[in-house]
N, C-alpha and C positions, 0 to 999 in steps of 0.2 A: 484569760480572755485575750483574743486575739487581736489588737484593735488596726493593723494593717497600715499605719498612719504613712502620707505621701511625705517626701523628704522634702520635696522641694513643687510646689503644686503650681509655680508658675511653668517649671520646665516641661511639664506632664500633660500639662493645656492643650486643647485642640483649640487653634486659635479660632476660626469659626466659632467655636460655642463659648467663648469665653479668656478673659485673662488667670483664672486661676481655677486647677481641679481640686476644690477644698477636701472633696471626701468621695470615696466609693462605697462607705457604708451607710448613707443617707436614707434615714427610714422614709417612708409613705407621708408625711407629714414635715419633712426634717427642716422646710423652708416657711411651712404655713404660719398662719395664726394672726390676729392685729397687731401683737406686741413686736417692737422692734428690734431689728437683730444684728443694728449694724451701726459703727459709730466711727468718725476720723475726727483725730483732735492731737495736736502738737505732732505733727508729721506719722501717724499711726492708722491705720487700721484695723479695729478688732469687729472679729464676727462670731455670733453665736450660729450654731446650730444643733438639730438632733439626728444623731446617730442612732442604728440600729443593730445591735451585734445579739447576736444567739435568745432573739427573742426579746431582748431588752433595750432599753430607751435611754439615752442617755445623752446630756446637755454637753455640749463640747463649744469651744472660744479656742482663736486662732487670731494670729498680731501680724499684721502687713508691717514692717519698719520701711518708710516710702525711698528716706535717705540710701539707704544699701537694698534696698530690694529682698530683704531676706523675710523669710517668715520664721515664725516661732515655731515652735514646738507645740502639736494640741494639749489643753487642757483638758482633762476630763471633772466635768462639777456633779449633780446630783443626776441623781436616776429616777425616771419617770413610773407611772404606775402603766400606761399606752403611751400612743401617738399621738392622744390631744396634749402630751405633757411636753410642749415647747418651751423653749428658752424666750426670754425677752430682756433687751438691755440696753443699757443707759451709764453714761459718766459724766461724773460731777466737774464743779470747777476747780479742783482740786485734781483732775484727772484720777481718781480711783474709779473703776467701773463695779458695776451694781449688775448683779443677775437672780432675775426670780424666775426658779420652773415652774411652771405649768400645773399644777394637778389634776386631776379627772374628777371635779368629786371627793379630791383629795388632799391635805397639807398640802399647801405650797410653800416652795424651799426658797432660800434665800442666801447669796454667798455673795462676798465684794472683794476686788485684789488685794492684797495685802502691799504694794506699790503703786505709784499713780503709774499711767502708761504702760503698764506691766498685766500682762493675761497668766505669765506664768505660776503666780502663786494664789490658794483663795483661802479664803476664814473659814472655819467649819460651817454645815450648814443650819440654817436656823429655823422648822417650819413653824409656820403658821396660819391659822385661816383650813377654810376647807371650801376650795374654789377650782373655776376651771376658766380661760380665756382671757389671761391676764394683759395688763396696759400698762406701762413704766414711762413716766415721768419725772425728772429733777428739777426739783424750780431755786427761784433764785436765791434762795438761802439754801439750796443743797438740803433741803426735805424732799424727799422720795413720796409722790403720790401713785398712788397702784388704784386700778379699777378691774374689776372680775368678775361671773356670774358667783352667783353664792352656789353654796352645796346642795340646800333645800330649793332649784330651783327658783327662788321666790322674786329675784329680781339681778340687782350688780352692787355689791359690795365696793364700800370704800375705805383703801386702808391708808395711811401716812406717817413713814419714818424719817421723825427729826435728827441729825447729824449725832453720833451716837446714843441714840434712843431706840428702842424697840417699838415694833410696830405696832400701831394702833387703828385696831376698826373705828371708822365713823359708822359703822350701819349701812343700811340699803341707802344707796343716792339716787336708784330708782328700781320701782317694784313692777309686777306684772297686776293688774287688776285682779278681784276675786274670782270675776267666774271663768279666768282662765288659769285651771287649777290643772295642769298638765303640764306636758313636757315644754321646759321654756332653753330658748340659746339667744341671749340678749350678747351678740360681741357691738364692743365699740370702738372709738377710736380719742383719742383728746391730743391737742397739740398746743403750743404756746402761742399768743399774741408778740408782737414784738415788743422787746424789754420784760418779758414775763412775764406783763404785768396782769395780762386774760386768760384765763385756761377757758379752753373751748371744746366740747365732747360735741360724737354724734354717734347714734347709737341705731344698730337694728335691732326690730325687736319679729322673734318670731315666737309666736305662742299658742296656745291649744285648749280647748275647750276642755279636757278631760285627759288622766294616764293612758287611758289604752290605746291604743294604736289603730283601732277600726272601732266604729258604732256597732250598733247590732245589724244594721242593714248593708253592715259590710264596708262601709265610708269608711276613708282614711283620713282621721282625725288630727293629725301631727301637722302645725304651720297654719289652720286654718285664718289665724290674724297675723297679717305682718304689715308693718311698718319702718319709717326713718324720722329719726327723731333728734333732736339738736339743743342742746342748752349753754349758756358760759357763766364764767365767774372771775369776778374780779376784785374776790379777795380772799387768794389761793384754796378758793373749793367749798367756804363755808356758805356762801349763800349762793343761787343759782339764780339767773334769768334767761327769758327769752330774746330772739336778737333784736326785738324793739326793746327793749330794756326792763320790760313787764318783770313781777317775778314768778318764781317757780319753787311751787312747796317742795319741800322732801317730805318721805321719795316721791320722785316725779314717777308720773303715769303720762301713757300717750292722749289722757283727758288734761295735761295741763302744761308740759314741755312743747317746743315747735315742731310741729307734725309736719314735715314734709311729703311723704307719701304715704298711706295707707290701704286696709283693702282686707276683706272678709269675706271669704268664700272658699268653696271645698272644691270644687270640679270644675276648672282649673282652679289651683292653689293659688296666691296672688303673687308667687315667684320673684318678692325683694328681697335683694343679697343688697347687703350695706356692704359700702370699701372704703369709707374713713373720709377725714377730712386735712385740709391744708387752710393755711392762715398765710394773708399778704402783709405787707408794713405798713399797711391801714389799717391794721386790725379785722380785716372784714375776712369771715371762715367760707370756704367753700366744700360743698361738702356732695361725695359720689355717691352712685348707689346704680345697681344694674335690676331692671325691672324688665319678666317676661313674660309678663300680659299688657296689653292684649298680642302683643309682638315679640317674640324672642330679641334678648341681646338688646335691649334698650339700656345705654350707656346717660345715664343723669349726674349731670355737673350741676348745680344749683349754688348761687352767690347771693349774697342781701345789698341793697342799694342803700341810699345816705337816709332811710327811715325805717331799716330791719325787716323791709320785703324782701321774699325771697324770689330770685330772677332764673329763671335758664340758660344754659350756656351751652353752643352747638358743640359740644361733644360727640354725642352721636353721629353728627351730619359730618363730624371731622374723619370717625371711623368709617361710616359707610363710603364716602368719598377716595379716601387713601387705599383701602381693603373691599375693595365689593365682594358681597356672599358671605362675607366675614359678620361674625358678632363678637359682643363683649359678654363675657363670663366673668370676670373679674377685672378690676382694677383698682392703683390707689394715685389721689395726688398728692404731690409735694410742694410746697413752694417754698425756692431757696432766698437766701438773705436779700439777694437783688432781685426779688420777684420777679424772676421765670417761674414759671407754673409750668410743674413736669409730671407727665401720666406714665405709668408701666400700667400697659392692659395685656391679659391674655382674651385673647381668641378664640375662637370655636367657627366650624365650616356650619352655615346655618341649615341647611343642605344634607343631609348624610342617610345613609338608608336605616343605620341605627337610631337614628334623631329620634328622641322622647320628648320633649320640649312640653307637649300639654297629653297625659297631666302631670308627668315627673317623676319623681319616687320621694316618699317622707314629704312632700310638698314644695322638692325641690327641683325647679323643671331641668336644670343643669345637671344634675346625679348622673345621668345615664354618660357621662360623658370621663367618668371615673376609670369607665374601660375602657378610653378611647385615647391615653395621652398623647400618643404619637401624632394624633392630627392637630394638636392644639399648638398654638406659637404666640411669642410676645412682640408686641410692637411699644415705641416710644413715641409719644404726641408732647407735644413743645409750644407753649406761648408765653409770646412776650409784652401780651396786650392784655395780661389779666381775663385769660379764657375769651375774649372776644374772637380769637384766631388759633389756629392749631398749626403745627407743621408735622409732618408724621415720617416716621421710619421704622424698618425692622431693629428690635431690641439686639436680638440674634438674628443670625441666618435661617431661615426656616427648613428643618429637615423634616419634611415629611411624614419619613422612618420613624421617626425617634424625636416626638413635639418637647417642648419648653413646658414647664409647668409647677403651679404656686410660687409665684416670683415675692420678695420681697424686700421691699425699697430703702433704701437708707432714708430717717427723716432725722431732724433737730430736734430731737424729746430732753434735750438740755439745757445749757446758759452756750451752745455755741452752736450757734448759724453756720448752713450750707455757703458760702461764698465763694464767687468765681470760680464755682465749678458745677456741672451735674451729679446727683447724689448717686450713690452704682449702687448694686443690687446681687443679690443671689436669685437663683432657680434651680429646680430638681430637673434632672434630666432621668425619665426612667418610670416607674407606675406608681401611681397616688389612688389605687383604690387598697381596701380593706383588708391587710392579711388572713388567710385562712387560720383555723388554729396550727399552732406549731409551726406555722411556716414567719421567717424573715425576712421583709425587702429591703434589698440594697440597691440604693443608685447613685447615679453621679450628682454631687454638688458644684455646680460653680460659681464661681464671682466675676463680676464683671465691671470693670472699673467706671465706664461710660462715662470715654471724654466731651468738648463740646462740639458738637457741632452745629 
């Protein structure tokens, strides 16, 4: 197998699109997913991604060394069953990094370096479970907590590996209702409180009345309920509340966790895409989600005030403002040690003669835009007032040609905070819809260091 690896990916950069070209065999998903794919810690940088080579999927990690500029040599870790089979990753205080692939439906794999700071070597791999849309977490005793859909559908698994210990399901930490006994994609998101001492999820939920894909009068059944949903814990995952401090059974259902947006209907679908959440050094979670009903590209920031109301935060008004004709498809926030609150949004022209926005495809009023990446671009939104204010700039330079797309952000999922600096990011440059059978897409990955400005 031919794996083609760049020698030197800072020299290869087209500076416009980036400081590093990590890979030119990045599959259709090679940047996606909620899990984290990017970590600096003791002068380093390692990134996972998935590569695409002869039809196959495979999890790869790559080491910035900041001191000499040099990169490592790719790793290759396990192999995917598709392109939902992403990497996500995290490192302890100990510096060893921790990587779980993805499965579809499938074992997920599990490999850790065998050095701290070091990408170059890994432990055999170890699966377990049988899940898909993993979330990687280290807390403060360097127990590994993981959140996934299960296999069966049936909700999002939770599993937790103590410091040489094998992994353990706790069971569903939240389920889908009965009568939606159909096709379910609960992804989420969890990030630490400061001191570690809160873990805070937020979750989409998209679910369906039934398997098949059309009623008999021809309705497309898939996503008819979606929601955004929120809960924390603070005492590392066993009991859950709402952000008034109420509590919250296991598994939570959207009848008893913080509902934040919700919405049941077939023609238009109710078009929520969840994109994670960020926590400030108050402890208080903010938490995004792009909603496109009754309007396409409605960009929602939502905060809780000093009694676990949840508030609004002109997000939107910051993109419409900066970007007119522009919307939001996706974004995630971050907030670093010194709470700056930072957004990577992509974009989409709201305007376009191919525009499907209502009713969408699968319930997704975005889809149609799978064949469109070249028009799509990332911009970065910046405040230093705890979302009260935005400042906004292009992430990249927008080529037209050739759009930005699936970006994802560096966040803190460890014991070691963003500080004095902006957290940087990857994105695909090149097509993110579905390969045909037997065909392989390759494109460019980059990384981007994003100093401050």
């Amino acid at each position: 197998m031919a794996f083609n690896d760049i020698p030197d990916p800072a020299a290869v950069a087209e500076a416009t699109r980036g400081d590093a070209l990590l890979s030119t065999l990045a599959g259709e998903r090679a940047s996606q997913g909620p899990g984290n794919k990017i970590v600096t810690y003791n002068g380093k940088t390692h990134i996972a991604w998935q590569d695409s080579i002869d039809q196959r999927y495979l999890a790869r990690v790559r080491t910035l060394d900041h001191a000499t500029g040099q990169w490592s040599p790719v790793a290759v870790l396990s192999e995917g069953v598709d392109e939902h089979s992403r990497p996500t990753l995290v490192v302890d205080s100990r510096g060893i990094l921790h990587v779980v692939m993805g499965g579809h439906n499938s074992p997920l794999q599990y490999q850790h370096s065998l050095k701290p700071h070091d990408s170059s070597a890994w432990s055999p791999i170890v699966e377990f479970g049988k899940n898909t849309y993993p979330v990687l977490l280290c807390g403060p005793d360097d127990t590994l907590h993981l959140t996934c859909r299960d296999g069966g559908h049936d909700g999002m698994e939770y599993f937790v590996k103590t410091p040489g210990g094998e992994w353990q399901s706790r069971g569903l930490l939240v389920r889908r209702q009965e009568r939606f006994g159909g096709y379910t994609a609960m992804h989420n998101d969890m990030a630490w409180g400061p001191g570690q001492r809160t873990l805070h999820m937020s979750m989409g939920f998209f679910l369906s009345p039934r398997w098949a894909r059309k009623d008999e009068e021809g309705r497309d059944l898939y996503g008819q309920y979606q929601a955004m949903g929120y809960m924390r814990s603070s005492d590392g995952g066993n009991t859950w509340q709402k952000a008034d401090d109420s509590p919250v059974s296991l598994p939570a259902t959207t009848d008893n966790l913080d509902v934040l947006d919700v919405a049941e209907s077939n023609n238009p679908k109710p078009g929520i895409q969840h994109c994670g959440l960020a926590v400030d050094s108050q402890d208080r979670p903010y938490v995004g989600y792009v909603r496109h009903t009754p309007q396409p590209g409605g960009a929602h920031l939502l905060t809780t005030d000093a009694h676990g109301r949840w508030q609004p935060l002109p997000l939107r008004d910051a993109i419409d403002k900066a970007f007119p004709g522009w919307v939001a498809t996706l974004f995630k926030p971050v907030m670093t040690g010194d709470d700056a609150l930072c957004i990577l949004a992509m974009l989409a022209p709201l305007e376009h003669p191919a525009a499907n926005w209502n009713p969408g495809v699968f319930g997704r009023p975005a889809f149609w835009l799978r064949e469109y990446e070249h028009i799509q671009r990332l911009v970065w939104l910046e405040s230093s007032d705890l979302g009260q204010t935005f400042t906004a700039r292009e992430a990249v330079p927008y080529d037209g040609g050739r759009g930005q797309v699936l970006p994802s952000i560096e966040r803190p999922n460890g014991p070691h905070a963003i500080v004095g600096r902006r957290p940087s990011f990857i994105y695909t440059l090149g097509e993110s819809r579905y390969a045909a059978e037997g065909e392989t897409i390759n494109n460019e990955l980059y990384w981007v260091r994003n100093s401050l400005v």
